[in-house]
C-alpha positions in Angstrom: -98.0 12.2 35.9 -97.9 9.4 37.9 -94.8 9.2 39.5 -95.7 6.1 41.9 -95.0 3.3 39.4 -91.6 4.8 38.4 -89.0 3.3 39.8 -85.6 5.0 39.9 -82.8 3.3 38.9 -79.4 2.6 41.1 -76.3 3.2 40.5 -73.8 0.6 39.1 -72.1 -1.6 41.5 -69.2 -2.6 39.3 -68.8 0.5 36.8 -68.2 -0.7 33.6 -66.4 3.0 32.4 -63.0 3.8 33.7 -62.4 7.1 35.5 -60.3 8.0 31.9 -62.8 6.8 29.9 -65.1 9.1 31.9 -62.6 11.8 31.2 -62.3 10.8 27.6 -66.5 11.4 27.4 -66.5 14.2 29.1 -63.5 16.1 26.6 -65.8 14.8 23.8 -68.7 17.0 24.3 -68.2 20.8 22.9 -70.0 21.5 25.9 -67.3 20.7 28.0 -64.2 21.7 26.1 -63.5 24.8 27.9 -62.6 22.7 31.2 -59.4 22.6 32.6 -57.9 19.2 33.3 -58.7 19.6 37.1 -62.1 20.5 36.3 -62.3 17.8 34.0 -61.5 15.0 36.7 -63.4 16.6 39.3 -66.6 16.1 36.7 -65.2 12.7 35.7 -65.2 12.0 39.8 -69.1 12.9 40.1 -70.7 10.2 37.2 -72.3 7.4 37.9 -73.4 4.6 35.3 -77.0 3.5 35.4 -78.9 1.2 33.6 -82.2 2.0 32.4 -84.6 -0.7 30.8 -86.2 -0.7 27.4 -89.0 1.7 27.3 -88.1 3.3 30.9 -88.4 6.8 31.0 -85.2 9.0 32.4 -87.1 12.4 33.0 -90.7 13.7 32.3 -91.5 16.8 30.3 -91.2 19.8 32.4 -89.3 18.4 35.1 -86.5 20.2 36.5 -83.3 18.0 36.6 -79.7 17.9 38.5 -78.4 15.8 36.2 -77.2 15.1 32.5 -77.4 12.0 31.0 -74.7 10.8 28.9 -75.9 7.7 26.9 -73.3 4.9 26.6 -75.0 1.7 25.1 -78.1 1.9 23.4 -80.8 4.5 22.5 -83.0 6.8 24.1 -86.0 8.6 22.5 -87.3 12.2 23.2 -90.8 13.1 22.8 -92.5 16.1 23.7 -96.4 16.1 24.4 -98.7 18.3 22.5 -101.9 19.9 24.1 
């Protein structure tokens, strides 16, 4: 892979999500719906909004991540490669 000509994205300045809106995302995932409301902010408390453009990739295949992405606006497209 060639990780040179990817750039990584920045955070948000100006969030356009409210903290409860976060909150509200977060309670909307079955994955999440065992939190407690304290656990819930302090989750809420860690996102940050990024924009990606068109046709930039988030993650490669195979690579090991810190992160989940919740996707606000738009689409996103997961491919696997085949060898």
């Amino acid at each position: 892979m060639d990780y040179e000509n990817e750039t990584m994205p920045e955070f948000l300045e100006h969030p356009t999500i409210s903290f409860e809106g976060r909150e509200q995302l977060i309670k909307a995932f079955p994955c999440f719906e065992m939190l407690t409301s304290s656990q819930t902010r302090a989750l809420a408390s860690l996102m940050h909004e990024v924009k990606y453009l068109a046709c930039e990739r988030i993650v490669f295949e195979n690579d090991l991540v810190d992160s989940i992405y919740i996707i606000i606006h738009g689409e996103a497209e997961v491919t696997r490669e085949i060898k």
